[in-house]
VEXDREN-2710 file (C-alpha; in Angstrom, 1 decimal):
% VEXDREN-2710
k/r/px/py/pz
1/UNK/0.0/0.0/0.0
2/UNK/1.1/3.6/-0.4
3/UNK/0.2/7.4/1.0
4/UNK/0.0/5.0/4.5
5/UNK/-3.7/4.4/4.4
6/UNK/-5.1/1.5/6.4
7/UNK/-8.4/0.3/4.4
8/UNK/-9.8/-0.8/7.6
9/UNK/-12.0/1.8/9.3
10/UNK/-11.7/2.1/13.2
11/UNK/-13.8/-0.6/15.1
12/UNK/-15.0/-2.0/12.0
13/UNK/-15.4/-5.4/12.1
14/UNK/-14.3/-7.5/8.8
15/UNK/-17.1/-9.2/7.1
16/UNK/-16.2/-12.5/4.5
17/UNK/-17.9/-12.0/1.2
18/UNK/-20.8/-14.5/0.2
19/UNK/-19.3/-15.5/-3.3
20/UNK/-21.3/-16.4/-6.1
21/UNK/-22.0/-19.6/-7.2
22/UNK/-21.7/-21.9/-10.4
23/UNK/-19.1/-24.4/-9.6
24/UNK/-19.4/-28.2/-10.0
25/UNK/-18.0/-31.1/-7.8
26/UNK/-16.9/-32.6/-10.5
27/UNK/-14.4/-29.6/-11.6
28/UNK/-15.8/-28.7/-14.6
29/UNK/-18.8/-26.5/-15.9
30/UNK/-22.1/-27.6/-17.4
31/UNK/-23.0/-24.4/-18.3
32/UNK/-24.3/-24.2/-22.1
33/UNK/-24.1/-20.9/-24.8
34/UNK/-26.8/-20.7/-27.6
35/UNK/-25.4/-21.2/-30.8
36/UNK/-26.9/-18.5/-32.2
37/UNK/-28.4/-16.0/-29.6
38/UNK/-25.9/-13.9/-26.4
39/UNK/-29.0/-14.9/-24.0
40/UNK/-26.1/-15.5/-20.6
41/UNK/-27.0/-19.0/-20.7
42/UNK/-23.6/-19.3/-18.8
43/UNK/-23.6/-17.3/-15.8
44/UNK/-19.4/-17.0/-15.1
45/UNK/-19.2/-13.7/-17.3
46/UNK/-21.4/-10.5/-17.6
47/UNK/-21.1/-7.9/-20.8
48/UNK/-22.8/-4.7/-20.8
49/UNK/-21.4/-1.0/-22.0
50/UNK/-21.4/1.7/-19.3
51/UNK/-22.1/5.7/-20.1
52/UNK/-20.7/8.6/-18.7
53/UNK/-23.5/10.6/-19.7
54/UNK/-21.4/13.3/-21.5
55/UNK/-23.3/15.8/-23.8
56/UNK/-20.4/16.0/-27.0
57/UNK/-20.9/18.2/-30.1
58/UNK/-21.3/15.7/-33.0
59/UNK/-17.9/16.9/-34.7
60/UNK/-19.2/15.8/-38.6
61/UNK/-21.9/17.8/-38.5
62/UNK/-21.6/20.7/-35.9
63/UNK/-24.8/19.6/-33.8
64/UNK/-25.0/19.2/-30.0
65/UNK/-28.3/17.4/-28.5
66/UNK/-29.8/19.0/-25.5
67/UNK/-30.2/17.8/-22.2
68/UNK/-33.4/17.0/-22.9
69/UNK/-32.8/14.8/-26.0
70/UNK/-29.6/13.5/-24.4
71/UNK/-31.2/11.9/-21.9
72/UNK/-34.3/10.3/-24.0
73/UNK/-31.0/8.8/-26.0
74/UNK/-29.5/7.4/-23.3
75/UNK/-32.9/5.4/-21.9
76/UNK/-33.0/4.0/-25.9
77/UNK/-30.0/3.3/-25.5
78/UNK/-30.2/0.9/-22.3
79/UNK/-33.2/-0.9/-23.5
80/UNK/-31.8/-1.7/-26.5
81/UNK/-28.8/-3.1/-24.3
82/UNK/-31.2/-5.6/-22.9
83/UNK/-32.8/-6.2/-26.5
84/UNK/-29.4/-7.0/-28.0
85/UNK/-28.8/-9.6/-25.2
86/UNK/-26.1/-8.3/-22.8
87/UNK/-26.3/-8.1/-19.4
88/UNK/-25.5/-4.8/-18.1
89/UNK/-25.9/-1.1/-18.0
90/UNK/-24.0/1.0/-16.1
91/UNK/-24.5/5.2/-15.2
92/UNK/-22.0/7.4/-14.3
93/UNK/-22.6/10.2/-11.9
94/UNK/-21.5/14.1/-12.7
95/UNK/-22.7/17.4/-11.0
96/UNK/-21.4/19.1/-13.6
97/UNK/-22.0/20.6/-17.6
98/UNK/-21.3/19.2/-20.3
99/UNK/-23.1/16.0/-18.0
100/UNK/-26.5/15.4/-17.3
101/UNK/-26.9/12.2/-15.3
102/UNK/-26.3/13.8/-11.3
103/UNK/-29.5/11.3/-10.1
104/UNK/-28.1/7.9/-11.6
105/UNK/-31.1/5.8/-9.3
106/UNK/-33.9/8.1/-10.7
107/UNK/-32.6/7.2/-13.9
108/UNK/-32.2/3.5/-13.4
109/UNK/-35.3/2.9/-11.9
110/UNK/-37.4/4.2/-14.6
111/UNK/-34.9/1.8/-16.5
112/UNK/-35.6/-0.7/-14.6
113/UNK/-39.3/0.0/-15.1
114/UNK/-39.0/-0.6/-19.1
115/UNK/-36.7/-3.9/-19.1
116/UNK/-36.8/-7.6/-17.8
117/UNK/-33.6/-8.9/-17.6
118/UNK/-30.8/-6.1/-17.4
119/UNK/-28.9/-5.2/-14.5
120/UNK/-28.5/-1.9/-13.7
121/UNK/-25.7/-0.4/-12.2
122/UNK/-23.3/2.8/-12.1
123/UNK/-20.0/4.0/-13.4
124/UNK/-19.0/5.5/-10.5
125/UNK/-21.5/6.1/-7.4
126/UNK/-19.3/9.4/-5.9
127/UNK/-18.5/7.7/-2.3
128/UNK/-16.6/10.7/-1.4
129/UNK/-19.6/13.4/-1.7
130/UNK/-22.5/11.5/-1.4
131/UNK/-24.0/10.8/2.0
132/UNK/-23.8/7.2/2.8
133/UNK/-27.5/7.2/4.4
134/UNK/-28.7/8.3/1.0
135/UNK/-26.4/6.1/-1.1
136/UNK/-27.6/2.9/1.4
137/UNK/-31.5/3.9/0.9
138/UNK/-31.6/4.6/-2.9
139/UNK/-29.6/1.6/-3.9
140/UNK/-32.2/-0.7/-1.6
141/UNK/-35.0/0.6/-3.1
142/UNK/-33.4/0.1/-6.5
143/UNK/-32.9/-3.2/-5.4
144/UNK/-36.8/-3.8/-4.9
145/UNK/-38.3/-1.4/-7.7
146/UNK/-36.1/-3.4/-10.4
147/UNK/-36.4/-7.0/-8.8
148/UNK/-33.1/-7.6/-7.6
149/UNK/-31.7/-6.5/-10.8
150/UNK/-29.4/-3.5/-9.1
151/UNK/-26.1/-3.4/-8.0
152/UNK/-23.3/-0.5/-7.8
153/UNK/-19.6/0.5/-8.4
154/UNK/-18.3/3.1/-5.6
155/UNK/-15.5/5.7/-7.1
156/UNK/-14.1/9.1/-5.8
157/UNK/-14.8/10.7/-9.5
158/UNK/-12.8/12.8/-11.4
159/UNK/-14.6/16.2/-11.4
160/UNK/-11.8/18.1/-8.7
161/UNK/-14.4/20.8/-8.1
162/UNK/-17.4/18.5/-6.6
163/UNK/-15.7/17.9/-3.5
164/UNK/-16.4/21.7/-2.1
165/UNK/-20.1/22.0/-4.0
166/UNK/-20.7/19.5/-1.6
167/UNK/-19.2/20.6/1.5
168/UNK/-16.3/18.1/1.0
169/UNK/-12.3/18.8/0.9
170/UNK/-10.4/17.1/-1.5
171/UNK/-7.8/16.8/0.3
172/UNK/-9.9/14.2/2.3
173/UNK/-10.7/12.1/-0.7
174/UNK/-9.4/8.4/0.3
175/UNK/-10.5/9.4/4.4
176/UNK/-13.9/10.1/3.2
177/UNK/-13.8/6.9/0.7
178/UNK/-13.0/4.9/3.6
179/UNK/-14.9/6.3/6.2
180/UNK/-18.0/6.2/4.3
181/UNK/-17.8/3.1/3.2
182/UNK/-17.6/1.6/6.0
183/UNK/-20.9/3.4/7.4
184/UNK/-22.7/2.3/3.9
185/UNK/-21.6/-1.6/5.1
186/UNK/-23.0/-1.3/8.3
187/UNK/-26.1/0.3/7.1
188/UNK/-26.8/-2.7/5.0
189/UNK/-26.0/-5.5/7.5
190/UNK/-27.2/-3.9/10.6
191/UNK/-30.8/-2.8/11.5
192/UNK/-30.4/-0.4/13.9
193/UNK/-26.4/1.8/13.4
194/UNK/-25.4/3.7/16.6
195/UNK/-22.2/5.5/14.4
196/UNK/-19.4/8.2/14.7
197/UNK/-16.9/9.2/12.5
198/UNK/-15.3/12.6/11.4
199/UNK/-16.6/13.6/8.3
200/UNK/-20.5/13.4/9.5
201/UNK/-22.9/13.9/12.0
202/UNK/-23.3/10.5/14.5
203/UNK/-26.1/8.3/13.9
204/UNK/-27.6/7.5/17.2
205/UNK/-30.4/4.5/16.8
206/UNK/-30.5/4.5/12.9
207/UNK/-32.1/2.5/10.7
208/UNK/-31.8/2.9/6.8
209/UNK/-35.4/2.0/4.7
210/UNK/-35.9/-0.3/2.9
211/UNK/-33.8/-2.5/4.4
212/UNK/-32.0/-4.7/1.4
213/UNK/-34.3/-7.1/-0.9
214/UNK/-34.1/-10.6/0.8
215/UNK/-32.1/-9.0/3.4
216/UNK/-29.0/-9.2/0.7
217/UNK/-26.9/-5.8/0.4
218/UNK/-26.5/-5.0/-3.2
219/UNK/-23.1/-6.0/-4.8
220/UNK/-20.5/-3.4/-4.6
221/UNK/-17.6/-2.8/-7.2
222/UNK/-14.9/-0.3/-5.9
223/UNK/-13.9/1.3/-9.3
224/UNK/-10.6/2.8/-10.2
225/UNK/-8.8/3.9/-12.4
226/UNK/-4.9/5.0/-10.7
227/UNK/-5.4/4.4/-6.9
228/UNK/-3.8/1.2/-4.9
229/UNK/-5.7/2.1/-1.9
230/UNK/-9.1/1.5/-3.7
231/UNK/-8.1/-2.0/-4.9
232/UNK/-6.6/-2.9/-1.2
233/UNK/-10.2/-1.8/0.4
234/UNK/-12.1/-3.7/-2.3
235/UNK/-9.7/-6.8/-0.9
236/UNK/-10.6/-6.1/2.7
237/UNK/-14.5/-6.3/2.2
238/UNK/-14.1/-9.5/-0.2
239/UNK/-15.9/-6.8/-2.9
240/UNK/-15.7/-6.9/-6.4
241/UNK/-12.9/-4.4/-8.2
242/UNK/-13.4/-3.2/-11.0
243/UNK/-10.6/-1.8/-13.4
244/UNK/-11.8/0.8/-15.8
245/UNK/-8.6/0.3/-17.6
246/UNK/-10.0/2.6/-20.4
247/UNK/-7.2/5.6/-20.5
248/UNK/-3.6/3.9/-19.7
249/UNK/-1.5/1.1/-20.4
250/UNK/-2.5/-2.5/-19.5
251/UNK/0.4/-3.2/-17.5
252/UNK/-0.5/-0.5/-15.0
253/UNK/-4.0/-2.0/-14.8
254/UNK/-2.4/-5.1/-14.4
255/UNK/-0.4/-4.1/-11.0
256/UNK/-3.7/-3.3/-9.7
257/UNK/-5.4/-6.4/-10.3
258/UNK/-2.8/-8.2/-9.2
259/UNK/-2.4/-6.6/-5.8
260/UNK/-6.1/-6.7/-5.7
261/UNK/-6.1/-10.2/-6.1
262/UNK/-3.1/-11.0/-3.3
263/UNK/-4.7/-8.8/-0.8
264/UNK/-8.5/-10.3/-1.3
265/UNK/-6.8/-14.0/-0.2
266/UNK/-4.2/-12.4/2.1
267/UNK/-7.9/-11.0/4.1
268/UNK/-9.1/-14.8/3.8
269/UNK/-12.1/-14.2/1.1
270/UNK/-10.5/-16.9/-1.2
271/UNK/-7.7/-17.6/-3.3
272/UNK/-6.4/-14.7/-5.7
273/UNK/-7.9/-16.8/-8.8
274/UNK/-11.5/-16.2/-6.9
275/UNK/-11.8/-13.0/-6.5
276/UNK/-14.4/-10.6/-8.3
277/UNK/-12.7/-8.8/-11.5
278/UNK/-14.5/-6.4/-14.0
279/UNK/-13.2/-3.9/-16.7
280/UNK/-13.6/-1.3/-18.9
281/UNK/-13.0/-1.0/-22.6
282/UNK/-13.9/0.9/-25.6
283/UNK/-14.5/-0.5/-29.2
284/UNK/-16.1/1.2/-32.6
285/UNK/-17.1/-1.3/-35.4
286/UNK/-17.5/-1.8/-38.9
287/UNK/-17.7/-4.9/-41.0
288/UNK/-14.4/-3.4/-42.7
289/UNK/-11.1/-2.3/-40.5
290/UNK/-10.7/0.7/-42.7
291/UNK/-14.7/2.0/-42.5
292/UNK/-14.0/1.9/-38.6
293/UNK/-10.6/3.9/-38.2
294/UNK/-12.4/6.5/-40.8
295/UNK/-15.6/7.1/-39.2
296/UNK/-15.0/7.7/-36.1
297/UNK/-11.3/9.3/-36.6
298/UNK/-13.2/12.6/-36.3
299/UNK/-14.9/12.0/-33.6
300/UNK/-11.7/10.3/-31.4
301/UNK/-9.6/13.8/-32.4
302/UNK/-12.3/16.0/-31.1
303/UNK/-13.2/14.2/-27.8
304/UNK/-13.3/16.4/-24.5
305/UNK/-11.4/13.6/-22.8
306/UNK/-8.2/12.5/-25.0
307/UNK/-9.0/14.5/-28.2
308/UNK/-5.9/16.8/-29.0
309/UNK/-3.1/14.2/-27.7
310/UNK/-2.0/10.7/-29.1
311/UNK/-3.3/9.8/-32.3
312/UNK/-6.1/7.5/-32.7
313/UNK/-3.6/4.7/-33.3
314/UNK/-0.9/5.5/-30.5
315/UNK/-3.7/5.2/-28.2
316/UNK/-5.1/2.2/-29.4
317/UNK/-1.9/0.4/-29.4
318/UNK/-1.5/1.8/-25.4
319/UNK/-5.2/0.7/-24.3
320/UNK/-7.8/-1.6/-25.0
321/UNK/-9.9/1.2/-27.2
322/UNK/-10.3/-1.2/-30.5
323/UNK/-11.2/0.4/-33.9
324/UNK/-12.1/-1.8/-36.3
325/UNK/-13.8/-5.1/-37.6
326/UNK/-15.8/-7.3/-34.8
327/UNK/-13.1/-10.2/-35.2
328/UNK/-10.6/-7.7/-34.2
329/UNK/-12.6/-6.9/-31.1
330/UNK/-12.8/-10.3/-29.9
331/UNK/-9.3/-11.1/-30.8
332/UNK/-8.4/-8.7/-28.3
333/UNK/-11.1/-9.3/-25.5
334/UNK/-10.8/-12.8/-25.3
335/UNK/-7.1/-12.4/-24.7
336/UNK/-7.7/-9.7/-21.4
337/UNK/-7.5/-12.7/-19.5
338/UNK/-4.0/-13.6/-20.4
339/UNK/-3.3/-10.5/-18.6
340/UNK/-5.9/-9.7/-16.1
341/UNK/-6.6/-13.8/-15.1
342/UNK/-10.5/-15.1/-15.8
343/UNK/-12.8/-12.2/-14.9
344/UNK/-16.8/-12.0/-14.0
345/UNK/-17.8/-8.2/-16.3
346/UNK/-16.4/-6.9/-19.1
347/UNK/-18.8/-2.7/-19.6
348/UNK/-17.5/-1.4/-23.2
349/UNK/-18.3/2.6/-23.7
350/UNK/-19.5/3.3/-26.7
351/UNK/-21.9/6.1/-26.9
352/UNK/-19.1/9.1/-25.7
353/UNK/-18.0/11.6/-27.8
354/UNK/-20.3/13.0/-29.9
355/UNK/-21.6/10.0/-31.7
356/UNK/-25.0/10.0/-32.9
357/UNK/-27.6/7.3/-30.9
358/UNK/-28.0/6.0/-34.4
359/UNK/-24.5/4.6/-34.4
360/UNK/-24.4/3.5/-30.9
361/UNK/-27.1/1.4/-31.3
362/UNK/-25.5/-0.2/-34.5
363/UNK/-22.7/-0.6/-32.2
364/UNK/-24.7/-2.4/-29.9
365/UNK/-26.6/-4.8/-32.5
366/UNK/-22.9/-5.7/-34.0
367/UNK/-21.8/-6.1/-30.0
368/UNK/-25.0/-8.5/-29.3
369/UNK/-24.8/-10.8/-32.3
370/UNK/-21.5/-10.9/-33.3
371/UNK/-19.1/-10.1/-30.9
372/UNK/-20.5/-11.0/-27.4
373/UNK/-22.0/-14.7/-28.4
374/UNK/-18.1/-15.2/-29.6
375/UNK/-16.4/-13.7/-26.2
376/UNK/-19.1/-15.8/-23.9
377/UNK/-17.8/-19.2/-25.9
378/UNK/-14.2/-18.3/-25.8
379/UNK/-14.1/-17.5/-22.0
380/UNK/-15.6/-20.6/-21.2
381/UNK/-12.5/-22.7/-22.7
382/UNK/-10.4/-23.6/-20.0
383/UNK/-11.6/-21.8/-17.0
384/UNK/-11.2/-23.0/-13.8
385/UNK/-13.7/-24.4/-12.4
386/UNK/-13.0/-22.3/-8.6
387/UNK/-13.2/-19.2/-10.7
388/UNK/-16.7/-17.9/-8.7
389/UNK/-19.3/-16.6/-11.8
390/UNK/-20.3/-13.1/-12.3
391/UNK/-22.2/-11.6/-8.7
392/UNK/-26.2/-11.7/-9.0
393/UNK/-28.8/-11.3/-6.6
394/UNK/-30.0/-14.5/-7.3
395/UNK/-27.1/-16.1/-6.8
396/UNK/-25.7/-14.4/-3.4
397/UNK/-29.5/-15.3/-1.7
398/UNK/-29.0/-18.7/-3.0
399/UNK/-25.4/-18.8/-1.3
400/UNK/-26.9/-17.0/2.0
401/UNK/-30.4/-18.8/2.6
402/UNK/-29.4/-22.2/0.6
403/UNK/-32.6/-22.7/-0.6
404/UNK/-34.7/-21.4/3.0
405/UNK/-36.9/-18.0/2.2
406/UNK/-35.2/-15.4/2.5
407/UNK/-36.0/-12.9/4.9
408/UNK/-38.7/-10.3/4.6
409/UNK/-38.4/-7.5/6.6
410/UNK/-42.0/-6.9/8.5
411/UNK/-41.2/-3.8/10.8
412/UNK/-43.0/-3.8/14.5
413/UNK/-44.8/-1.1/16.3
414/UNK/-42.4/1.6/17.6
415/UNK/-42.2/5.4/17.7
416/UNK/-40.2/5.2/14.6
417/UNK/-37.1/6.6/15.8
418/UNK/-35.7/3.2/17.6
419/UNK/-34.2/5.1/20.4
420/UNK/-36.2/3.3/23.3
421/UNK/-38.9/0.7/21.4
422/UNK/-35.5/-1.9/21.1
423/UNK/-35.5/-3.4/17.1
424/UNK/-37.7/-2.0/14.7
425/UNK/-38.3/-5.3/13.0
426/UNK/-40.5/-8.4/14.2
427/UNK/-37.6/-10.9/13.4
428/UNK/-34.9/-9.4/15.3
429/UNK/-33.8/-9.5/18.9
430/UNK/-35.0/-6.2/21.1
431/UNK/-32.3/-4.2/22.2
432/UNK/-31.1/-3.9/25.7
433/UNK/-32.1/-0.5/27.0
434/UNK/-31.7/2.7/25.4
435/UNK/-29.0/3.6/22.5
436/UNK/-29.0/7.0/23.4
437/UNK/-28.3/9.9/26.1
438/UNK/-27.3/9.3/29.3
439/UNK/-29.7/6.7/29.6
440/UNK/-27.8/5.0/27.6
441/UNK/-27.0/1.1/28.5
442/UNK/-23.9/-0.6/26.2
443/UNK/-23.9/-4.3/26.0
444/UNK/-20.7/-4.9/26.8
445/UNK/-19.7/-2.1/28.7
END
């Protein structure tokens, strides 16, 4: 670890992650892939494509959609995700112009409203700015409007200027990261949280509503893109990491993986070769190589985010961004895991920069029949059989409850604010005396 940071919040107690399921006695997988359909028929891998919800003038034609037509886009643009066959969409959050999506759970529930299947998720949830009480009761009720079918990636951001529009100092940015992470995880697993820190008020008596679907916390990813001390505190929860390895060099991604990986079995969750893996990646796609590189040439040189620096091919020969035919495309994602080790989601961005929705979803029909269907077959070959599948809802109750009902939160009669009237819940133990003021009486103590 660098900068000295300990991932492990003071007093927290560590919790071992409930891994997925999908492994056979026998060692080997009897998982099957439709010839001709992506339908996830094997569960070890999810594909999806992630948005950061930029609004880009189109640089062919000189056009920039508004907010308004942006945002219609982007929920075509996620149904069509799930009408393609993949598995996942993801949201960024930004406070900020030229970016419209600053409520990513108001969005994906109304997603969640017009699909079946998809998982919805985001690319990042701000950890650093948000308040953890909020973050722990939107994502539960995301978790119940859309069926289970929500989970969420945690991320400091890259916007500099957020941290003080919302009372936060940068300065503090892995503190708060690991501060309120740690209240998030207790907020999930805990009914009633009697809390202090230093970057918030002290929760005295708390509980956070809904409490999770099935009482199972959604599945967190700790995004990053630079930082050691994010993939170390993904380790120490047994959480997923996630790698947006979208902007430098594979071999730096690679170091963080890897350290991931030793740290997640050095805190007991597993072996390194079970631990929870996703990454980023960006691909544009014609039938032809050439078509590709001279479409969207213009609209790589103009981008806000690495327009003006390498050339198109400089920077695809340093990342993963692929331009060109779908073959080339799964050439080079079926070999991330020569690199990375077997991995559970693979998000491609391809709606950034300007491109018009008609192309992105021409991106995503190429993506859903030609490309994905490939990359599920190919990352089935050889894998081994302890590598855990990709982290559902379904499958994390299953591993919890193994096969009992899961529990159903039925609150009691009480005042409401849990102070004196013990647990708010009808299958949980009353507490011993008060949890607040003088009166106070610690079990314990």
């Amino acid at each position: 670890m660098s900068a000295g940071i300990d991932p492990r919040p003071p007093r927290c107690m560590r919790y071992i992650h409930l891994h997925a399921i999908g492994c056979v006695a026998s060692g080997k997988r009897e998982d099957t892939v439709s010839e001709n359909t992506s339908t996830p028929n094997w569960p070890g891998m999810q594909f999806g494509v992630m948005t950061v919800s930029d609004i880009t003038q189109d640089p062919t034609t000189g056009k920039t959609p508004s907010e308004a037509q942006r945002i219609k886009d982007t929920l075509t643009i996620a149904q069509h995700t799930e009408e393609v066959g993949l598995d996942v969409f993801a949201l960024g959050e930004h406070h900020n112009p030229p970016f419209w999506s600053s409520s990513p759970t108001t969005t994906l529930a109304y997603i969640a409203a017009q699909t079946e299947r998809l998982i919805l998720t985001t690319s990042t949830t701000l950890i650093t700015t948000n308040d953890p009480v909020k973050i722990a009761e939107d994502f539960a009720m995301l978790q119940h409007v859309s069926g289970g079918r929500a989970d969420l990636m945690l991320g400091r951001g890259n916007t500099g200027p957020v941290y003080p529009w919302f009372g936060k100092d940068i300065r503090q940015g892995l503190p708060l990261t690991i501060e309120n992470y740690d209240l998030l995880h207790k907020l999930w697993r805990e009914d009633v949280v009697d809390w202090e820190g230093k970057f918030r008020t002290p929760l005295q008596g708390f509980t956070s509503t809904p409490r999770p679907l099935d009482g199972v916390p959604p599945f967190v990813w700790h995004g990053s893109i630079r930082t050691p001390e994010i993939a170390e505190q993904a380790a120490y929860y047994g959480n997923g990491f996630f790698a947006n390895n979208i902007f430098w060099p594979k071999e730096h991604y690679q170091r963080l993986i890897t350290l991931y990986r030793e740290r997640f079995a050095h805190y007991g969750h597993g072996t390194p070769q079970q631990a929870i893996v996703g990454l980023g990646g960006q691909v544009f796609m014609r039938a032809n190589s050439q078509d590709a590189v001279r479409e969207f040439r213009p609209y790589f040189d103009n981008a806000p985010v690495y327009g003006h620096g390498p050339s198109l091919e400089d920077f695809s020969q340093m990342t993963p961004l692929t331009v060109g035919s779908p073959q080339q495309v799964i050439d080079r994602y079926a070999a991330m895991r020569e690199t990375f080790g077997d991995y559970q989601r693979q998000l491609f961005l391809i709606d950034h920069a300007g491109l018009p929705t008609k192309t992105v979803l021409e991106q995503l029909d190429i993506l859903g029949s030609e490309v994905v269907p490939v990359l599920r077959k190919e990352l089935q070959v050889n894998r081994p059989a302890e590598v855990p599948d990709a982290p559902t809802h379904a499958n994390l109750v299953e591993k919890i409850y193994a096969g009992a009902a899961p529990r159903q939160a039925v609150p009691g009669a009480n005042r409401g604010d849990n102070l004196t009237a013990g647990s708010p819940y009808q299958d949980a133990a009353p507490r011993s005396g008060s949890a607040f003021g003088a009166a106070a009486t610690k079990v314990g103590a």
